[in-house]
DOBA-545171 format. One line per 4 residues: their letters; for each residue x, y, z of N, C-alpha, C, O. Coordinates in steps of 0.1 Angstrom, whole numbers, m for minus. Layout:
// DOBA-545171
A = X/Y/Z/X/Y/Z/X/Y/Z/X/Y/Z; ...
//
This chain:
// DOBA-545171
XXXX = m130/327/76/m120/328/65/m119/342/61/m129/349/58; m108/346/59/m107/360/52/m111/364/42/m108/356/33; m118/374/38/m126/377/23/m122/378/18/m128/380/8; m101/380/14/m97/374/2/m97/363/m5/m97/360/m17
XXXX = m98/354/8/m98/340/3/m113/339/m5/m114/334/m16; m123/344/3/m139/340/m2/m142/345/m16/m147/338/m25; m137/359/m17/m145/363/m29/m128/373/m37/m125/384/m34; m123/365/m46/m112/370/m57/m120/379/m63/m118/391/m59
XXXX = m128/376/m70/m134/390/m82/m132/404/m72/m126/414/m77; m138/404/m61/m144/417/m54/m124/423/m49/m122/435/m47; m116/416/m48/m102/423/m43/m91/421/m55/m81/428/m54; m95/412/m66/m83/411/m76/m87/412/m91/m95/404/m95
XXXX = m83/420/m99/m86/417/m110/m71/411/m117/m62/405/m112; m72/414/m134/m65/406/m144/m54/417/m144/m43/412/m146; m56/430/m142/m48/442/m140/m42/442/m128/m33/450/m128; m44/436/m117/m34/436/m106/m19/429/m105/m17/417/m109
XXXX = m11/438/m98/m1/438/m98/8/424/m90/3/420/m80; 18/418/m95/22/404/m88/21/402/m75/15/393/m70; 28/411/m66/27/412/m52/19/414/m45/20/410/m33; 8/420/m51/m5/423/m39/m10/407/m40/m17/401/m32
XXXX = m4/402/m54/m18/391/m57/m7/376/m49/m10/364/m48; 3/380/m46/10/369/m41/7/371/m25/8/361/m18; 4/381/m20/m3/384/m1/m14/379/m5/m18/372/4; m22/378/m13/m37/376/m14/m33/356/m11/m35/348/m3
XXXX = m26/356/m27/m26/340/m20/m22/332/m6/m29/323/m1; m9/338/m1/m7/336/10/m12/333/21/m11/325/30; m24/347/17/m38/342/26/m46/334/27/m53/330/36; m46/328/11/m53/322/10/m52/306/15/m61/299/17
XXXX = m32/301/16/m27/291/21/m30/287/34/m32/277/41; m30/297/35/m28/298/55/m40/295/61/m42/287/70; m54/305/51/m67/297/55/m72/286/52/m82/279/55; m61/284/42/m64/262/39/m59/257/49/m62/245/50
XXXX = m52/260/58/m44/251/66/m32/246/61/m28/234/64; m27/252/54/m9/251/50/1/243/60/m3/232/64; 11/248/63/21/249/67/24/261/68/18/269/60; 35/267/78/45/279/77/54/276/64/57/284/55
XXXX = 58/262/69/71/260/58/68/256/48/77/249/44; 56/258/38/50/259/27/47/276/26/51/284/17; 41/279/32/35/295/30/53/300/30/54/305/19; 64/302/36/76/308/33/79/300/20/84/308/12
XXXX = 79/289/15/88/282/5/81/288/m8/87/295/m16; 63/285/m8/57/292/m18/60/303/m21/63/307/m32; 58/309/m8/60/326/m12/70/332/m18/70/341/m26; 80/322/m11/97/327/m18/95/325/m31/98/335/m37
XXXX = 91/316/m38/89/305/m51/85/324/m61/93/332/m67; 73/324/m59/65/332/m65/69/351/m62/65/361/m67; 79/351/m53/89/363/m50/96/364/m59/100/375/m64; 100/354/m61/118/351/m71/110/353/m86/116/361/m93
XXXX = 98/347/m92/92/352/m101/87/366/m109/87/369/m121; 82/373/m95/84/386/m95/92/395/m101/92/404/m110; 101/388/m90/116/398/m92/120/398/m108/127/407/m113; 114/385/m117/125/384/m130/115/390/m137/119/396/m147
XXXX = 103/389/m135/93/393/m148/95/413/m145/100/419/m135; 90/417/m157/89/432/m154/80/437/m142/70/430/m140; 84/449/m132/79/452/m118/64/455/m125/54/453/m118; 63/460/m136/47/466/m137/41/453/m144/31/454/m152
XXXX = 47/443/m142/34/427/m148/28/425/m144/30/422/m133; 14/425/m151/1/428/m143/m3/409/m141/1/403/m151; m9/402/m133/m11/391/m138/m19/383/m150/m16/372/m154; m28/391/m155/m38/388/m168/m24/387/m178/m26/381/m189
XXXX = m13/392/m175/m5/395/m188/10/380/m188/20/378/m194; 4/375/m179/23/367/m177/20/354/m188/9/350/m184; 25/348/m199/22/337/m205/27/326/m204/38/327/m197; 25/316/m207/31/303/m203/51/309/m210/61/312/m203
XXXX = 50/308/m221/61/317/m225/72/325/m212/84/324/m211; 62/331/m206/70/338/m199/76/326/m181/86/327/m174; 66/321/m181/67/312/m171/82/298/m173/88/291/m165; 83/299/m187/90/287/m187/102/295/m194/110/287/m199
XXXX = 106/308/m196/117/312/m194/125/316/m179/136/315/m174; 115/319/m175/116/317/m159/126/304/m155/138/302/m152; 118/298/m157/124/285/m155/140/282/m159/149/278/m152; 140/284/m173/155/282/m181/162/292/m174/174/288/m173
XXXX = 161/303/m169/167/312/m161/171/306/m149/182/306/m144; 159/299/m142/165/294/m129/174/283/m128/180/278/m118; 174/278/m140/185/266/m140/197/270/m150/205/261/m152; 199/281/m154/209/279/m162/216/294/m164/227/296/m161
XXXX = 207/305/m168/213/323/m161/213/328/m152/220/338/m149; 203/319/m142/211/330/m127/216/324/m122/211/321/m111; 229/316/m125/243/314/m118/241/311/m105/252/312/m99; 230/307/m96/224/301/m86/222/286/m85/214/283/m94
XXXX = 227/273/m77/224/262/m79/212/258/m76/208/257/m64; 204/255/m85/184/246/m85/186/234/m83/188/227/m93; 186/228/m73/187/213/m74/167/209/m82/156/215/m82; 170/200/m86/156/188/m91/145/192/m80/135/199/m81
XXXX = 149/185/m69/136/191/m58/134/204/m57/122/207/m58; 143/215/m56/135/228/m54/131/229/m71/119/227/m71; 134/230/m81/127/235/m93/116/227/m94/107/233/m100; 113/214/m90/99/212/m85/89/216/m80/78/217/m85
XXXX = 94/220/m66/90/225/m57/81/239/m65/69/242/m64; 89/244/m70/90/262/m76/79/260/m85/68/265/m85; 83/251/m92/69/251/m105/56/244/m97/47/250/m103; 53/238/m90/45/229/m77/37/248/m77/26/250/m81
XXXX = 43/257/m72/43/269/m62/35/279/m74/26/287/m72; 43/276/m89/35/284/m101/26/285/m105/21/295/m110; 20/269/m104/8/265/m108/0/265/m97/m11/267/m99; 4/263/m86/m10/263/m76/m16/278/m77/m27/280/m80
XXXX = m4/289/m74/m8/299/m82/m19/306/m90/m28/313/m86; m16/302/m100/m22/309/m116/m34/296/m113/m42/299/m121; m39/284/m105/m46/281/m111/m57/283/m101/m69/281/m102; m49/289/m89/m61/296/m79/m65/311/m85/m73/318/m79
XXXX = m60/313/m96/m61/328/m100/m75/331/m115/m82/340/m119; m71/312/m118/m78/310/m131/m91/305/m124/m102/310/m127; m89/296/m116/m102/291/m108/m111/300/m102/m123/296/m101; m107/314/m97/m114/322/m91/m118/334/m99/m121/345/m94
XXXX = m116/331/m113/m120/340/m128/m111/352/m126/m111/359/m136; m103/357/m118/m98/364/m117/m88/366/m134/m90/375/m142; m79/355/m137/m77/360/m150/m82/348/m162/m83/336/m160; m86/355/m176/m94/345/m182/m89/329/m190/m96/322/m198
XXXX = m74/326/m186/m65/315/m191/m57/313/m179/m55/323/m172; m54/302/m177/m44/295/m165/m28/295/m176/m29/287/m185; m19/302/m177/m4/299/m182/2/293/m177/10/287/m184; 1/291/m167/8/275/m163/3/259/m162/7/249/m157
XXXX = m9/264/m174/m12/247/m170/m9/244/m179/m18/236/m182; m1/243/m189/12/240/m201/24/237/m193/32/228/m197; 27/244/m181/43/246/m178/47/229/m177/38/224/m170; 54/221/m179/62/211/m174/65/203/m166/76/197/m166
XXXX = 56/200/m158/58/197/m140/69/185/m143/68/176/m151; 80/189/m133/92/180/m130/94/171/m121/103/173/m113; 87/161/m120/84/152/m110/99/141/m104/106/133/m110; 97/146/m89/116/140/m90/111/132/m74/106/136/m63
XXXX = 117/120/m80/116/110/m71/132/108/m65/142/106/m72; 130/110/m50/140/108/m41/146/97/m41/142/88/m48; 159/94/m31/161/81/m36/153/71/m27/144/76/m20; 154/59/m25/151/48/m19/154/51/m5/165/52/m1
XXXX = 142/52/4/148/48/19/150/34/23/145/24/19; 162/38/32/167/19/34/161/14/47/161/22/56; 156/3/49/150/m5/53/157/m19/63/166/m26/59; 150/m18/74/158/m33/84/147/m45/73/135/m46/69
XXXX = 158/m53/73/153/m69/70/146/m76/76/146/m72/88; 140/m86/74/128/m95/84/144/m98/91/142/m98/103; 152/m100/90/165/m104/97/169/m95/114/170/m97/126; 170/m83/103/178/m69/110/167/m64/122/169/m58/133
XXXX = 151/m71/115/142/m66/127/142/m75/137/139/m69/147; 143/m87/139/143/m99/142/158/m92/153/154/m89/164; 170/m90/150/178/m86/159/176/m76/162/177/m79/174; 174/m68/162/170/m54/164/162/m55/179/163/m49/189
XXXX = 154/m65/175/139/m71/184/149/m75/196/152/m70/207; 154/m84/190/163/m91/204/170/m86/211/170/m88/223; 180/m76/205/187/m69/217/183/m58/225/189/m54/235; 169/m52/218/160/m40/230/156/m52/241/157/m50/253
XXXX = 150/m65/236/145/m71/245/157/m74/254/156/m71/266; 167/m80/250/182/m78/258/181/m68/271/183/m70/283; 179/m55/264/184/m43/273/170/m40/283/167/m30/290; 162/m51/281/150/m44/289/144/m56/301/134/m55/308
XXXX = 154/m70/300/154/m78/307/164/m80/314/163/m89/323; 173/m75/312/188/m77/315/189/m69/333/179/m63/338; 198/m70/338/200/m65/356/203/m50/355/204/m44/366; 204/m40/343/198/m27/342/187/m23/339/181/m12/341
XXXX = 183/m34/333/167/m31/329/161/m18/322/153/m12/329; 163/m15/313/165/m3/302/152/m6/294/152/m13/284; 136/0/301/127/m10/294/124/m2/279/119/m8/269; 129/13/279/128/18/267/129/14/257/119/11/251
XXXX = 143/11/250/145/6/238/136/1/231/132/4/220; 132/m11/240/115/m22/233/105/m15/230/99/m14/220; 101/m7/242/87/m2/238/88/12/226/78/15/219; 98/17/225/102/31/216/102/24/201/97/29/191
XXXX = 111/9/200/115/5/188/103/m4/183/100/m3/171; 96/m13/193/87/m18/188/74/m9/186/64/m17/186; 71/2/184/59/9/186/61/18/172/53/23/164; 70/19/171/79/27/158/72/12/147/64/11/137
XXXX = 77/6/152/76/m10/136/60/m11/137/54/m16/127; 54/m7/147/40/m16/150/31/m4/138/21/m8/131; 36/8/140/24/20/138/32/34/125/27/43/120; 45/28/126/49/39/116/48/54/118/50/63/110
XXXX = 46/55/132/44/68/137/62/78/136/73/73/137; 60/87/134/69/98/135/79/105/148/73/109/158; 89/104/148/97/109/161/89/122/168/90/123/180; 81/130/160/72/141/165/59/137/170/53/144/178
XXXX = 54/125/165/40/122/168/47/112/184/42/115/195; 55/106/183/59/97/197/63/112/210/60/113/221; 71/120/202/70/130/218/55/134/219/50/138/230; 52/134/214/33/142/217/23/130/224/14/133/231
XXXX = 26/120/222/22/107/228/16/108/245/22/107/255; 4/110/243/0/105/262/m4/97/265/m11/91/256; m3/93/275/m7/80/282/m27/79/280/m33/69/282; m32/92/274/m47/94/274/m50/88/257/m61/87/254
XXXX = m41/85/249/m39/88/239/m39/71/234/m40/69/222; m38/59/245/m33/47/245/m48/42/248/m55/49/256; m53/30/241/m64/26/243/m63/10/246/m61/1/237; m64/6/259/m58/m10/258/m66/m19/254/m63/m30/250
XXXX = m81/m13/255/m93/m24/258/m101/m21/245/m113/m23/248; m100/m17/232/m110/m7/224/m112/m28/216/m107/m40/216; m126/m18/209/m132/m31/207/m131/m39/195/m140/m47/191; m119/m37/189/m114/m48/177/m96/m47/182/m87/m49/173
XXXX = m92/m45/194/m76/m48/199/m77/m31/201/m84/m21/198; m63/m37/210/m55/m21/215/m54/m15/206/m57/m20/195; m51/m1/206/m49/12/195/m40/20/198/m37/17/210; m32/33/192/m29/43/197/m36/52/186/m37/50/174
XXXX = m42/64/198/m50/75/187/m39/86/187/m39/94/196; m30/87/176/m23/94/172/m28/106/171/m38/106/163; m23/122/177/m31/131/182/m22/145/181/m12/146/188; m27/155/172/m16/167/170/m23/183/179/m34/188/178
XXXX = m16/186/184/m18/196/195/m23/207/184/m32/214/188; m18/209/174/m27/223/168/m38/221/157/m37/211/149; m45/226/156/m59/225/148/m53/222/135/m56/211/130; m43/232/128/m39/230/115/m37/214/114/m42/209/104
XXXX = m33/208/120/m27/194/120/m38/181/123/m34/169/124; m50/186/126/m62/177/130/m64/168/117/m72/159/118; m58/168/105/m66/163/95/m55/147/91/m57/138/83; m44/151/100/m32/137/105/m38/131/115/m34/120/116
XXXX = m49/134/125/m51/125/134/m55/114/128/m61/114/117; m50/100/139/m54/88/131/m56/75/142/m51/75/154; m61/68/138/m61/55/148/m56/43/145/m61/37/136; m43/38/156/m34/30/144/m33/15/155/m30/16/167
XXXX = m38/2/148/m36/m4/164/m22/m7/165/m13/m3/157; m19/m17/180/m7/m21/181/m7/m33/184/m19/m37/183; 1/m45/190/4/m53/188/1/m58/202/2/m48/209; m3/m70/210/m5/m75/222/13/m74/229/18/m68/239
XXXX = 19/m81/221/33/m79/228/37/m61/231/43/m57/242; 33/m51/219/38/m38/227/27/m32/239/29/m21/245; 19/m36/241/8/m35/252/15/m39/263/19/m31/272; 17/m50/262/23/m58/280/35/m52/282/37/m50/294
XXXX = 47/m47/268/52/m39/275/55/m21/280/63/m15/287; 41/m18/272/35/m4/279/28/m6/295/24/5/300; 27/m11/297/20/m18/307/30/m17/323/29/m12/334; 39/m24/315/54/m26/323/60/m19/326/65/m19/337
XXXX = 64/m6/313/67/1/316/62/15/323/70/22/328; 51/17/322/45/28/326/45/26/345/48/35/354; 42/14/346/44/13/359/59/14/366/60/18/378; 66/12/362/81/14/364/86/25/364/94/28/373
XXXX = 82/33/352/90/48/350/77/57/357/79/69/356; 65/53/362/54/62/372/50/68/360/47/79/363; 49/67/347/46/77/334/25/82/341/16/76/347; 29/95/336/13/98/340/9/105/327/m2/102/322
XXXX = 15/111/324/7/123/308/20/120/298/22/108/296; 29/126/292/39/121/282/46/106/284/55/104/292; 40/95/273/44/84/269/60/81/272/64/71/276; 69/95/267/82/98/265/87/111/265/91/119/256
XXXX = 84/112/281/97/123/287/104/130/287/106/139/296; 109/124/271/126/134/272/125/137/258/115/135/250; 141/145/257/142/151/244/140/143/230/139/131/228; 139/149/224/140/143/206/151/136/206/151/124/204
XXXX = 166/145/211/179/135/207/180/123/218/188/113/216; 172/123/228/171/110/236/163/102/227/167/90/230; 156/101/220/148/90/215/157/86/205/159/74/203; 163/95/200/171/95/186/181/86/192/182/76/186
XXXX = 188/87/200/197/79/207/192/64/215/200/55/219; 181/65/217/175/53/225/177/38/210/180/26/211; 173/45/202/173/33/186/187/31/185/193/20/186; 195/47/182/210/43/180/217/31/188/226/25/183
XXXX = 212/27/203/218/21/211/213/6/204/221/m3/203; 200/6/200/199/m8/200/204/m14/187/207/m25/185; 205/m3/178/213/m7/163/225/m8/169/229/m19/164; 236/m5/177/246/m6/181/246/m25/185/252/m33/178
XXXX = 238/m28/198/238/m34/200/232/m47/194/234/m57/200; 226/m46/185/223/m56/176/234/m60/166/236/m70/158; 242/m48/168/253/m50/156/250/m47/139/255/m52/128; 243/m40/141/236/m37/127/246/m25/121/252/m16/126
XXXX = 243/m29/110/255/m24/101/245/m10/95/251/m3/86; 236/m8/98/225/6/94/229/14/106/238/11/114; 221/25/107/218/36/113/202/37/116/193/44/111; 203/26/128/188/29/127/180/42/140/179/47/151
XXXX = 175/42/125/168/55/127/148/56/128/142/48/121; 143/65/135/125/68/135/125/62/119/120/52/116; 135/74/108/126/72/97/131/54/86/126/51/75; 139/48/93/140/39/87/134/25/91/134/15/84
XXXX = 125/27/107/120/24/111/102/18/106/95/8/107; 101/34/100/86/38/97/88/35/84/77/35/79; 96/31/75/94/29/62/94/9/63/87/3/55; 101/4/71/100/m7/76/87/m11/78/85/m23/75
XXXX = 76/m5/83/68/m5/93/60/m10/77/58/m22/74; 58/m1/71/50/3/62/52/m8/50/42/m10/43; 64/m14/47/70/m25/37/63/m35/45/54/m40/39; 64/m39/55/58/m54/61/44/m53/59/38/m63/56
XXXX = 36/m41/60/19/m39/57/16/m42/46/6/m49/44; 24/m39/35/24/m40/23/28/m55/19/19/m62/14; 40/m59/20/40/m71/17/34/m78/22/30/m86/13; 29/m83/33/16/m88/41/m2/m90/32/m12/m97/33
XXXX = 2/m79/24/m10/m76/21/m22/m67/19/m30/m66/10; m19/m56/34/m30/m49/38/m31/m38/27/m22/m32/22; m42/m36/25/m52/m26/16/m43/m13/14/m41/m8/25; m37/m9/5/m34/4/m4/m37/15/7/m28/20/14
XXXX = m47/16/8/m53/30/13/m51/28/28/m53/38/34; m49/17/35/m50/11/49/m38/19/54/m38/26/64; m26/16/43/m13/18/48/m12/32/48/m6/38/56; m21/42/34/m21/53/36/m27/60/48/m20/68/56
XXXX = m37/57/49/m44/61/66/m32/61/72/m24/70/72; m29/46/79/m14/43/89/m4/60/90/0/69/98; m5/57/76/12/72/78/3/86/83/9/95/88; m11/88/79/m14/99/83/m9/112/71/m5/123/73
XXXX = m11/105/55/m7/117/45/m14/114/36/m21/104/37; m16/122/23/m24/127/17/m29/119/5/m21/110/3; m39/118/m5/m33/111/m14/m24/109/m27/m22/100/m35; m22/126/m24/m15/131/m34/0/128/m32/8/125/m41
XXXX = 3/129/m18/18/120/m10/17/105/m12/27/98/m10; 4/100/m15/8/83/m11/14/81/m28/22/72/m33; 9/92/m35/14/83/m53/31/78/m49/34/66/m47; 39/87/m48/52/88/m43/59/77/m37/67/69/m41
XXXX = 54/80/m25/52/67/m8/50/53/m17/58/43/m19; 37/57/m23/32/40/m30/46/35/m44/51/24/m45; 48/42/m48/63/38/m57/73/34/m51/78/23/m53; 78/42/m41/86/40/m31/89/26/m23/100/21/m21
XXXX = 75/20/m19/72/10/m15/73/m1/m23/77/m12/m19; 68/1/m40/71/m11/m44/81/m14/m51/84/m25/m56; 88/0/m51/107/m7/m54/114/m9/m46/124/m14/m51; 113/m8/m31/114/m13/m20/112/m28/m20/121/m36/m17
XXXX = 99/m32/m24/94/m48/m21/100/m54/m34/101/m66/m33; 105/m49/m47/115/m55/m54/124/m56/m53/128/m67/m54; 131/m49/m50/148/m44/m49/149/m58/m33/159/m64/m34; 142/m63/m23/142/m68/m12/140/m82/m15/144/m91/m9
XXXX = 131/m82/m29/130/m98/m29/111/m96/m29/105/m101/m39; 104/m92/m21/91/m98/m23/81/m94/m29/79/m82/m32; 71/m104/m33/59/m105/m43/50/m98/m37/50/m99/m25; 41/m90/m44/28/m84/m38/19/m94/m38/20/m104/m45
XXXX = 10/m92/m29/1/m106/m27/m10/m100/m36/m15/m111/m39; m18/m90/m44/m30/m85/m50/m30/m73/m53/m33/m66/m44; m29/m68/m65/m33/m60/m72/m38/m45/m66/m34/m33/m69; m47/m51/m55/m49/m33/m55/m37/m30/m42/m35/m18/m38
XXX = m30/m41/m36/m18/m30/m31/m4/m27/m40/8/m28/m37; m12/m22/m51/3/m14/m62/0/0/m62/4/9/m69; m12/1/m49/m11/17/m47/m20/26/m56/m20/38/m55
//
C-alpha cells in the first residue's frame, strides 16, 4: 500500500491545501480497491468543491457551513442541472472524504458529518411473472427443440433466473468455472479476472434442468473454455428473441431477469443475506436491493414467509 494511504499525519496536515489532499485520497481509493468509475466520479465530486471554496482553503478550515452552501449552489446558482442521484452521489464523495481526513487525525472535527445525506431511491425494476417466466421458459425451450435447434436461448435465460448473475459475469463464464458433481448439487463459481473484483467472487448453485442442458449444449456447440462465445449484444439479443417469441409485452432483458431471479428467492423464503451473497454486493448495497425487493413482493401480490427476509 502506498504510505499515503498508511500514515496521513506524516504527509497531511490541517494546513494543507484541497488538492494535494484530494491526490492523497485518490490514493487512498484505489488502494482500497475502488473502482475507476468511483475514483473519476469522486474525484470529480471533490474537484468541483475545490473549485467553489477559496483556492487557498486549507482543509482544517472548510465548515459544515461551508459544505452545505456548496450544496445550495450545486442545485440552485450554478445554473448546471443536479439530478437527486448525482447530488447524492457528490455528498456520498464529501463525507467519505473529511471522514477519512477526521479518522486519520489529520484535521481535529469531521464538517461533514452534519451535512444531509440525500438518500434517493430509484425507481422499481420490472420484473417477469410466475406467468411471464413460465412463457418465457416455454418458448427458449420451443427454440431449442424445434428442427433449428437454437439450444441457447434456454441455457442463457434459464441460468440468468437460476443464479442472478450479470451480462458481464456470463461473458467471463468457463466451462472450468461449472461444477456438475460438487457435494450439496451442481454450482457455478462465478469468477472475475482482475484482483480488484475478487471480493464478488461467489458460489451460486443451479438447477438439475440447467445442468442437462449445459451438458447438451456444450457438446453440440464443442464449447471448451468460454461458456458464451460471442458478443454482449449477441446475448442481449439471444433474451430479446425469446421475449419476442413468448410474446411478452416486456423487454426482457439480463437486468430484468436478475431482479426476477432474486424476487422468487425472496418470496420462497431464502435467508436475507443468502440472496445477498447470490448478487455478489455489499451490505451497504443490499439496504437498497432489500427495499427494492420488498416493494416488488407488494406491488406483485406476495407475502413474506418470515421476518428476517425484510432484509
Amino acid at each position: 500500500m502506498n504510505p499515503i494511504s498508511e500514515n496521513l499525519s506524516a504527509h497531511l496536515t490541517a494546513s494543507t491545501l484541497m488538492q494535494p489532499a484530494i491526490q492523497a485520497w485518490k490514493i487512498y481509493l484505489h488502494d482500497q480497491g475502488r473502482s475507476n468509475h468511483t475514483l473519476k466520479a469522486f474525484t470529480a465530486d471533490l474537484q468541483l468543491l475545490a473549485s467553489f471554496l477559496p483556492t487557498d482553503a486549507q482543509i482544517g478550515q472548510v465548515s459544515t457551513k461551508d459544505l452545505n452552501n456548496f450544496l445550495t449552489w450545486l442545485q440552485t446558482d450554478r445554473k448546471v442541472p443536479c439530478s437527486p442521484k448525482t447530488l447524492s452521489r457528490r455528498i456520498t464523495a464529501i463525507k467519505s472524504f473529511f471522514r477519512w481526513l477526521s479518522r486519520g487525525a489529520v484535521i481535529p472535527m469531521d464538517p461533514a458529518e452534519k451535512v444531509e445525506q440525500k438518500t434517493v431511491i430509484s425507481p422499481l425494476p420490472v420484473v417477469l411473472t410466475k406467468t411471464e417466466q413460465e412463457k418465457a421458459l416455454d418458448a427458449a425451450e420451443a427454440l431449442r427443440t424445434s428442427a433449428a435447434q437454437d439450444l441457447r436461448p434456454y441455457l442463457l435465460l434459464k441460468l440468468v433466473l437460476d443464479t442472478a448473475m450479470k451480462k458481464g459475469e456470463c461473458l467471463n463464464l468457463k466451462t472450468n468455472h461449472v461444477e456438475l458433481e460438487g457435494p450439496e448439487g451442481p454450482y457455478i463459481f462465478i469468477r472475475y479476472p482482475s484482483l480488484r473484483y475478487r471480493y464478488k467472487e461467489r458460489k451460486v448453485p443451479v438447477s438439475v434442468e440447467w445442468t442437462q442442458a449445459y451438458q447438451e449444449y456444450i457438446a453440440a456447440y464443442k464449447i471448451q473454455d468460454a461458456v458464451f462465445p460471442w458478443s454482449q449484444r449477441r446475448l442481449e439479443y439471444l433474451l430479446e428473441d425469446v421475449g419476442k417469441a413468448a410474446q411478452l409485452d416486456k423487454h426482457l432483458s439480463f437486468d430484468m431477469c436478475r431482479w426476477t431471479s432474486v424476487l422468487n428467492d425472496l418470496t420462497s423464503g431464502m435467508d436475507a443475506d443468502k440472496i445477498r451473497q447470490k448478487l455478489g454486493i455489499s451490505k451497504i448495497q443490499w439496504r437498497e436491493v432489500s427495499q427494492k425487493l420488498r416493494s416488488l413482493a407488494k406491488e406483485y401480490g406476495y407475502e413474506l414467509s418470515s421476518p428476517e427476509n425484510k432484509g
